[in-house]
N, C-alpha and C positions, 0 to 999 in steps of 0.2 A: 299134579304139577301146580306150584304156587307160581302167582305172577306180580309182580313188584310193580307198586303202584310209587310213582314218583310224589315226593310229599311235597305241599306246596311253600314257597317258598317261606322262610320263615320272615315272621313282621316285628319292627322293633319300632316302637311308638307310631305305628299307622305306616308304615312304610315296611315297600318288601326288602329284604336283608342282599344283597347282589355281592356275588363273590367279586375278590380284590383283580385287578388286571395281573396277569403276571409279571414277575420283576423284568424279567428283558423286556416286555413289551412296555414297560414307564421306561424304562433307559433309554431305548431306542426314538419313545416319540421324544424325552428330554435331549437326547443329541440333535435331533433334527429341528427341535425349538431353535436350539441352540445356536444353528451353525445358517438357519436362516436368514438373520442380518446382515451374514458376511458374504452369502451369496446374493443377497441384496445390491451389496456395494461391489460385488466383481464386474461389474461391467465400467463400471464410473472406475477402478482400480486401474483397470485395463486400458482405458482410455485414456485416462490419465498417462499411467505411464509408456504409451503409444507415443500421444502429443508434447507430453513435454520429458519424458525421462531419455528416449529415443534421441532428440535433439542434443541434450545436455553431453550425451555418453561421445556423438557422432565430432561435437564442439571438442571434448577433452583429447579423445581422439588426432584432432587434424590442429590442437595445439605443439604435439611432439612432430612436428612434419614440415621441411620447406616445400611451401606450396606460394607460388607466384603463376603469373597468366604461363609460362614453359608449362610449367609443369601441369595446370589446369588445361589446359588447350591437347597436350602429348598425355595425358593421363596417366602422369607418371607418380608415384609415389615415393619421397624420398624423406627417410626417419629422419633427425637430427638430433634425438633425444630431448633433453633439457634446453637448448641452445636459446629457443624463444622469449622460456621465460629468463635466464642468465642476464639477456640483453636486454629485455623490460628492465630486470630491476635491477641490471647496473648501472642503467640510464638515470639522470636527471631529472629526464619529463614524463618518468612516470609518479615518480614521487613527489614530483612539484603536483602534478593533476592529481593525482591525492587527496594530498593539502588540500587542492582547492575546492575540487569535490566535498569534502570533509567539513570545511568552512563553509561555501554552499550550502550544504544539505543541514546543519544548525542553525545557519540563518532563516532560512526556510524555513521550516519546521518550527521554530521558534516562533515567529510572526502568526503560522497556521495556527497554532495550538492558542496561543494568547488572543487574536481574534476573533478565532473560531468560537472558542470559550464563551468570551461574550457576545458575540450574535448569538448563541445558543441558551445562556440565560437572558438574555433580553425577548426571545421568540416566547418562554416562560412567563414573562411579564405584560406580553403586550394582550391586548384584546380578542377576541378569535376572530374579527374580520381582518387587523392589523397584519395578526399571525397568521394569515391565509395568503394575507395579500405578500410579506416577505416572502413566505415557504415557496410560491409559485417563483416568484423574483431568485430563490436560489438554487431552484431546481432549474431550471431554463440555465444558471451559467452554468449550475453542473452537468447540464446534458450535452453543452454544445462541445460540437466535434474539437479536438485539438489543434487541428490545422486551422480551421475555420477560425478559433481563438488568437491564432497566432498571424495569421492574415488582418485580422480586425486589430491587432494590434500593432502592428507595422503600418496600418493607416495612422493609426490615431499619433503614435513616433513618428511621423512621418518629417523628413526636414524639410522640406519647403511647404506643401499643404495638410501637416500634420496640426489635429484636433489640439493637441498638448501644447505645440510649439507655438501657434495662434493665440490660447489663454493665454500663454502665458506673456507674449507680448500685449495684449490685451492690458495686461493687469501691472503693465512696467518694466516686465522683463525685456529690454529692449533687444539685448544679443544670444535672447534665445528664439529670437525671430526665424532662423535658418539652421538651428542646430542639430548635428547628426549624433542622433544618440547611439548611433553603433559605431562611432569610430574609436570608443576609448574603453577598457575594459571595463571600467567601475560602471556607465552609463548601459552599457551592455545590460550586466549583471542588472541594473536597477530593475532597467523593460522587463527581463526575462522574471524577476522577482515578483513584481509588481502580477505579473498574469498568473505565477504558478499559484500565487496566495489569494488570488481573485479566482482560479479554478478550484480552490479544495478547500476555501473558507464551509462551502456550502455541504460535503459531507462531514467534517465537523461541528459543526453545527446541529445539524438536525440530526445526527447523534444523540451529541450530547442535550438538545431543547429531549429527545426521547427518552433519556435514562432520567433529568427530570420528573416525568411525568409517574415517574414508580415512586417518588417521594411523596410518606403520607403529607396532606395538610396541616393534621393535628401537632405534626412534630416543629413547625413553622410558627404557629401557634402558640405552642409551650415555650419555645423559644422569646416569641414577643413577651410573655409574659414576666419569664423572667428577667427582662430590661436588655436583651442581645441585639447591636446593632445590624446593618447590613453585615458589615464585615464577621464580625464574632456568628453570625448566623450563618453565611456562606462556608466559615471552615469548620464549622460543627457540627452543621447539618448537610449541605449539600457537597460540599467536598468529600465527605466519608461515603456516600452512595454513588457518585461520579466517578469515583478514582478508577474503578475498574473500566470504566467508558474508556477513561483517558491514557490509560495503560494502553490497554488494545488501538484506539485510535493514532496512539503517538507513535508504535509499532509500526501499523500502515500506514501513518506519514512517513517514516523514515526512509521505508521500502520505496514508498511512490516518488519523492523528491529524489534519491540518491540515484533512481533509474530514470530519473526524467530526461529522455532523449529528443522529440520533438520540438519541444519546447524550446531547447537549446539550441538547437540544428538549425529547425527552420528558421529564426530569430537571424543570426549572421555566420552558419557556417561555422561556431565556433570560433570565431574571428572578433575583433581584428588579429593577425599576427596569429593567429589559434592560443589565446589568452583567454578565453572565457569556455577553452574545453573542459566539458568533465570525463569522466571514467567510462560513459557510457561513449560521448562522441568520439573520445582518444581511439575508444577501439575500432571505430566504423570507422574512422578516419586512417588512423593507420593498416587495416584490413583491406575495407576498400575502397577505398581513396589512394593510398600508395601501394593496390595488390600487394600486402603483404599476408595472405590470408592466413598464416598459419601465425604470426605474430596478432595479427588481432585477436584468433582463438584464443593466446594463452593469455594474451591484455584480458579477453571476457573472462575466463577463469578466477583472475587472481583480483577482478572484480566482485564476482559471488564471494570472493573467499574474504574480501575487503568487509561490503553488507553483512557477512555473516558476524564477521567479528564485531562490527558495530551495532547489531539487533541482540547479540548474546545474552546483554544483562536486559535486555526488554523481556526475554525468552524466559530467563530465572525470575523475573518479578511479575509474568504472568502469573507462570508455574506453581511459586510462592503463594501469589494471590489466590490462586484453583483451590491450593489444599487450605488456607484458610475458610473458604467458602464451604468446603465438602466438611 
């Protein structure tokens, strides 16, 4: 009987030679490579569409529905199909709040973007204690609570002991001594303006002072050299490395202003006359304010459907901008 001696393994430049894994067993660990990121994100999916997909379906829902205090109270369910939204948009004042929303949320945004801008190149320019001293300065207004904003600022408007109304008799204005800046829409609009663009100068900003800071030196440099002033240096150098900032940023300005509900609300209600509603208060307002809750639903609906149509081309000039970059 011969007995087979196992040969050792063969060596190919100092190393021993190891057979290949088999094919299913690469398949099987590259599936599960594979499919680990996504199990990764199942729980944050899930979550997600728990908290907020759940709401949205339950809102679309009790838009097709008259639902008033009877019917909330008797828990009674009663369809009505289309009728809610019919009566939104054959009305007037949805399309006037529209408008005004629409105007609003440009002006807004507009103001944010353009000051933002430059407090953000100016954080660039200034010194690093300077630049300490603003960054803490506009972190503190970005962090403070919304209500709390909005309280401080009905002091400061305030008609008879208001901060504003003081200077400015101070300084000559004599019949703005007692002035109520919520009784006329445009004075409204100003307060409410004046705080949304003091609350969201500051992510703006330190944004864009950070997408800065990916800007070599050397290209600032070349630029000086070949005789480029501020201006011809700002749209040849820093404008082409920002733009993506500003893309994205101008996207979530529009989101943030066009949903700005506290703001609006706590300021006067909406008021005077409910003139200075927008789209988000029209619905809480006619929801519930006037128990109409299944007309508010379809007022929030044909809201998202509003912001969507107006973030669209922000959506494509991301999009655009992605496959440029890749």
């Amino acid at each position: 009987m011969t007995v087979q001696i196992p040969r050792p393994a063969e060596k190919v430049k100092g190393r021993a030679r190891t057979q290949p894994p088999p094919p299913g067993r690469h398949r099987k660990s590259q599936g599960t490579a594979g499919a680990l990121p996504y199990l990764l994100l199942l729980p944050a999916l899930v979550l997600t569409a728990v908290l907020l997909g759940w709401p949205l379906i339950k809102n679309g829902i009790l838009s097709f529905q008259q639902l008033g205090m009877k019917e909330l109270i008797q828990h009674l369910t009663v369809w009505n199909g289309f009728d809610n939204y019919t009566d939104a948009l054959g009305g007037e004042d949805f399309w006037r709040v529209t408008l005004r929303t629409i105007i609003f949320t440009a002006v807004n945004v507009s103001l944010i973007m353009v000051l933002g801008t430059l407090v953000g190149l100016l954080l660039a320019r200034l010194g690093r204690k300077m630049r300490l001293t603003l960054l803490m300065a506009l972190v503190l207004a970005w962090a403070m609570p919304i209500i709390a904003a909005t309280t401080v600022y009905q002091w400061l408007f305030a008609e008879r002991y208001g901060v504003v109304n003081w200077i400015l008799d101070k300084l000559g204005w004599h019949s703005m001594a007692d002035y109520s800046w919520t009784s006329s829409q445009f004075s409204t609009f100003f307060v409410i303006t004046v705080m949304l663009v003091w609350t969201s100068i500051p992510f703006v900003a330190i944004n864009l002072y950070a997408a800065t800071t990916t800007i070599a030196k050397e290209l600032y440099e070349a630029a000086g050299l070949d005789g480029a002033g501020a201006w011809r240096t700002f749209t040849s150098v820093t404008l082409p490395f920002i733009r993506p900032f500003l893309l994205a940023t101008t996207f979530l300005e529009i989101i943030w202003i066009f949903k700005a509900f506290p703001h609006v609300y706590a300021i006067n209600g909406g008021g005077p006359d409910r003139l200075t509603e927008t789209l988000p208060v029209y619905a809480f307002v006619e929801g519930v304010g006037n128990q109409h809750y299944g007309m508010g639903a379809a007022i929030s609906v044909l809201t998202i459907l509003v912001l969507m149509g107006l973030t669209s081309y922000y959506i494509r000039l991301l999009m655009k901008q992605e496959r440029e970059d890749s």
